[in-house]
C-alpha positions in Angstrom: -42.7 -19.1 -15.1 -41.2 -22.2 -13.8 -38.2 -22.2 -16.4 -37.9 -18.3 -15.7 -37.2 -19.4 -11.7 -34.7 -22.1 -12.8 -33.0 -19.5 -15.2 -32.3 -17.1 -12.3 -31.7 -19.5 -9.2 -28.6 -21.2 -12.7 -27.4 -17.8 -13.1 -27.3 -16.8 -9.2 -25.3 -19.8 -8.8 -23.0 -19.1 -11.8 -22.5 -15.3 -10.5 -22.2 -16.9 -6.9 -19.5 -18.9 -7.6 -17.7 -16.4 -10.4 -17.7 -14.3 -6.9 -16.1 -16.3 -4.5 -13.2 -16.9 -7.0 -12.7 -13.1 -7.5 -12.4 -13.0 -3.5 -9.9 -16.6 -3.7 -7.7 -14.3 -5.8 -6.9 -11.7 -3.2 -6.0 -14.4 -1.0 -3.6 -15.4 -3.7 -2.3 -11.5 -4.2 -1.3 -10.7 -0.7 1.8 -8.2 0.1 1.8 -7.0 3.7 4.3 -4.1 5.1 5.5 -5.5 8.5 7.6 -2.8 9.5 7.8 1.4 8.7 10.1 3.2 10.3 11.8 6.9 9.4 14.8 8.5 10.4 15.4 12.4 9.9 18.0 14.7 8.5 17.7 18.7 8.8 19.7 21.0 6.2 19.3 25.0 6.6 16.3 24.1 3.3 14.7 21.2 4.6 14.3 18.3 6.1 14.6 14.8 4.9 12.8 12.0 5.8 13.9 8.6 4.8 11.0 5.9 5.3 12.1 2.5 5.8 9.5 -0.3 5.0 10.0 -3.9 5.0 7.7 -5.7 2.7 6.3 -9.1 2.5 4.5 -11.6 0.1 1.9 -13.7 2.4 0.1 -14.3 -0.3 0.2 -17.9 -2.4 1.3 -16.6 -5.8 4.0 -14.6 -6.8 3.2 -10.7 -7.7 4.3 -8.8 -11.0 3.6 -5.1 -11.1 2.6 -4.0 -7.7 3.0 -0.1 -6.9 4.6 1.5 -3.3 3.3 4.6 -2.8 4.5 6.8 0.6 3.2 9.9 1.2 3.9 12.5 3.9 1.8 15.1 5.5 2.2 17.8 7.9 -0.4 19.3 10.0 -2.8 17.2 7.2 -1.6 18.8 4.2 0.3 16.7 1.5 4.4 17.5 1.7 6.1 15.3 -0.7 4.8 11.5 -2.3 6.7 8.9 -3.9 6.0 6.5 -6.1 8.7 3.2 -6.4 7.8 -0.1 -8.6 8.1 -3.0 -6.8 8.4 -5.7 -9.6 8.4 -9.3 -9.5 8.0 -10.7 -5.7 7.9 -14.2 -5.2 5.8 -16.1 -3.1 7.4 -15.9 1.0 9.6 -13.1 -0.6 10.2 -10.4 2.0 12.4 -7.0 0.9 13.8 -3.5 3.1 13.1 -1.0 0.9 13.9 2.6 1.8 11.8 6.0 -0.1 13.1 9.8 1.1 10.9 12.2 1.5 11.3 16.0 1.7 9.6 19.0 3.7 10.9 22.1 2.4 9.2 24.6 4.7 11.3 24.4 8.3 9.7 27.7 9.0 5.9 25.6 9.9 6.4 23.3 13.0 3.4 20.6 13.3 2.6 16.8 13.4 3.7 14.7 10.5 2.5 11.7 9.0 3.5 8.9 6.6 1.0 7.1 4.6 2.7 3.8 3.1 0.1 2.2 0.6 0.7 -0.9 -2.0 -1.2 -1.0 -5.1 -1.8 -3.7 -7.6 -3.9 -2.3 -10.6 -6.5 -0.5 -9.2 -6.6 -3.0 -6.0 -5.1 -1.8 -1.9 -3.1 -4.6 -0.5 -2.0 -2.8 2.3 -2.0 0.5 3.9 0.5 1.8 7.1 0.4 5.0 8.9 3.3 6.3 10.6 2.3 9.2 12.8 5.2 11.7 14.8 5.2 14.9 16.5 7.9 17.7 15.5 11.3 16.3 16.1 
């Protein structure tokens, strides 16, 4: 009984520590958007929406393979999304980046919403709502 104790208090420690390093690493992986603006452009079709984000690497590594993802809503139901590859960001990089976005029914007035959101894998390193009345 005694070794059985010192088995599981070994492979707490083990899973203890394996833990803390997973939580290290998203230190390590850290892109932050620190500014989201739009600006808006009617046609007699649509309107256009162009999303501009600036985009920084806090983190202590640099990133390969991290995912943008901006989607806009109106009155809570999903417009347009798009998706844009960020690549390789080095550590204290910091990028403007710009995504359009297009509502094709002008006949429905409401409240709109942008939902910025960077990915790595299956991991959220950020998330930024942008919220406006009808213009």
């Amino acid at each position: 009984m005694r070794k059985i104790t010192i088995m599981l208090i070994v492979l707490m420690v083990i899973v203890i520590g394996f833990l803390s390093g997973c939580s290290t690493n998203s230190e390590e992986n850290k892109l932050k958007i620190t500014y989201m603006e739009k600006s808006v452009q009617e046609t007699a079709e649509a309107i256009l929406f162009n999303i501009t984000l600036k985009i920084q690497n806090i983190g202590s590594n640099d990133i390969t393979g991290a995912e943008l993802t901006v989607t806009l809503y109106k009155i809570n139901s999903m417009e347009d999304s798009q998706i844009k590859q960020l690549g390789n960001i080095e550590k204290g990089w910091e990028q403007t980046t710009n995504i359009s976005l297009v509502d094709n029914d002008i006949n429905v007035y409401g409240d709109y919403r942008a939902v910025a959101t960077i990915t790595l894998g299956s991991k959220v390193l950020d998330t930024k709502t942008l919220s406006w009345g009808d213009d």
